[in-house]
VOPAGU-2260 file (C-alpha; in pm, 1 decimal, decimal comma):
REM VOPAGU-2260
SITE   aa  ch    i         X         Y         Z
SITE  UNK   A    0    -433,5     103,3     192,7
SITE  UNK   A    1     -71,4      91,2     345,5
SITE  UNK   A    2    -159,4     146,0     675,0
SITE  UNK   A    3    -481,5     -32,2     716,0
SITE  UNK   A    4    -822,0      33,7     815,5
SITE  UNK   A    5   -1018,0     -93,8    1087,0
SITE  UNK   A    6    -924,9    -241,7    1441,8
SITE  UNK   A    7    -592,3    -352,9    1514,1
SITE  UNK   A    8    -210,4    -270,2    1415,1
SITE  UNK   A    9     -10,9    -163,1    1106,1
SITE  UNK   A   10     108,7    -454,6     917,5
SITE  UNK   A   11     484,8    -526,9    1024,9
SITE  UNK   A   12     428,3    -324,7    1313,4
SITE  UNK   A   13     267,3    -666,9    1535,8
SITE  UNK   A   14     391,6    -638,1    1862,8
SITE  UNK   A   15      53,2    -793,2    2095,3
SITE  UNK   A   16     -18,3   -1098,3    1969,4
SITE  UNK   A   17    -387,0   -1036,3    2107,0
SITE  UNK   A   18    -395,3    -769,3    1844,2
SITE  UNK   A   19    -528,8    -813,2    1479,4
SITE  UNK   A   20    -355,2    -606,5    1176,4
SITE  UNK   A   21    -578,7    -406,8    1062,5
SITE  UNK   A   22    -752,3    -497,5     704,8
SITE  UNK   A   23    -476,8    -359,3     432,8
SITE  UNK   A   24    -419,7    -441,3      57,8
SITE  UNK   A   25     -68,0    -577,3     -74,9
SITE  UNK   A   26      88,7    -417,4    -316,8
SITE  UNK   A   27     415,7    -475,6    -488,1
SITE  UNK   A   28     726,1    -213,3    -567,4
SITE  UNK   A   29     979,9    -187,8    -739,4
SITE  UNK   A   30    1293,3      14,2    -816,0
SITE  UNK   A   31    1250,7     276,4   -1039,6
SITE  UNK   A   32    1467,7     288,0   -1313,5
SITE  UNK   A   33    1721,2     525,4   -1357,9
SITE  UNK   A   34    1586,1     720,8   -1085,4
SITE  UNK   A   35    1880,3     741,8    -829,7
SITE  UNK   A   36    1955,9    1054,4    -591,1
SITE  UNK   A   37    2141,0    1110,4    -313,7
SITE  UNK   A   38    2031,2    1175,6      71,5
SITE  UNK   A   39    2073,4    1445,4     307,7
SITE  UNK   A   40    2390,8    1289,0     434,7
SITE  UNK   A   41    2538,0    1181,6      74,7
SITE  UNK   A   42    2414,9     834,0      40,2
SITE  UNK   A   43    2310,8     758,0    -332,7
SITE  UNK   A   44    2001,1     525,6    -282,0
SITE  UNK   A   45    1734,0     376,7    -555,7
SITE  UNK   A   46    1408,0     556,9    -574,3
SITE  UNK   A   47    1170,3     265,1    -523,5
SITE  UNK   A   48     776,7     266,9    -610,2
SITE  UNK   A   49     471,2      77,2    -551,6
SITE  UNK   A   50     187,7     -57,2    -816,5
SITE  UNK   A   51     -93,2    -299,8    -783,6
SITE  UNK   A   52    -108,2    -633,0    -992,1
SITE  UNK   A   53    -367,8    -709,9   -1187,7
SITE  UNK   A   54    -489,9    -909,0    -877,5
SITE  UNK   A   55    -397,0    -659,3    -647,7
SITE  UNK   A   56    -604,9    -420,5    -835,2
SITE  UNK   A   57    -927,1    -649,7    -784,3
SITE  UNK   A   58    -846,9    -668,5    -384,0
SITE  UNK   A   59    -794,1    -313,6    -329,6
SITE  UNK   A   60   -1124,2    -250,8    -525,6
SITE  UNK   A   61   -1280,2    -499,0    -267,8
SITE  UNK   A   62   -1124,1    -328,0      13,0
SITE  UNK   A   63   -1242,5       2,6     -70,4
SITE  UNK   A   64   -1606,2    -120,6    -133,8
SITE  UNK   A   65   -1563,6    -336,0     192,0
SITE  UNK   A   66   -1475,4     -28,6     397,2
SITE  UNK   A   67   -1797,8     179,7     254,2
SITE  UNK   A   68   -1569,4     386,1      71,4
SITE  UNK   A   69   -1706,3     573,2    -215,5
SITE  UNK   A   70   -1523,0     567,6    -575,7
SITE  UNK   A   71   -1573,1     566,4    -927,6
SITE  UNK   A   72   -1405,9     384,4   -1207,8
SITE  UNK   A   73   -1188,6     556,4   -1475,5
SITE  UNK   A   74   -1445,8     646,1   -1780,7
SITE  UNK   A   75   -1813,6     644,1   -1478,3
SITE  UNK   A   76   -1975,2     977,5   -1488,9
């Protein structure tokens, strides 16, 4: 869903205009609390995580169903 499916480029990643991004879903992240560590090279840096809104939720269900991609929903048999 990060990357994209389909023709085209990543999103961010534009460099030929003639190009399309490839069909993606947005998501959202956020930093994760209390959940600090520190690189390789001794940096101290905020572990950071992505959800899906409520919204977002309904468009990556879309997507997935767009793309032919088969899923079921928490509770289907």
């Amino acid at each position: 869903m990060v990357i994209g499916l389909g023709p085209g480029t990543v999103l961010g990643e534009e460099r030929d205009p003639v190009l399309p991004v490839k069909d993606h879903v947005d998501y959202s992240e956020r930093v994760k609390p209390g959940r600090k560590r520190k690189t390789a090279d001794g940096r101290v840096i905020e572990e950071r995580e992505k959800y899906l809104t409520p919204e977002q939720q309904t468009a990556a269900l879309d997507f997935w169903r767009r793309h032919g991609v088969d899923f079921k929903m928490p509770g289907q048999e």
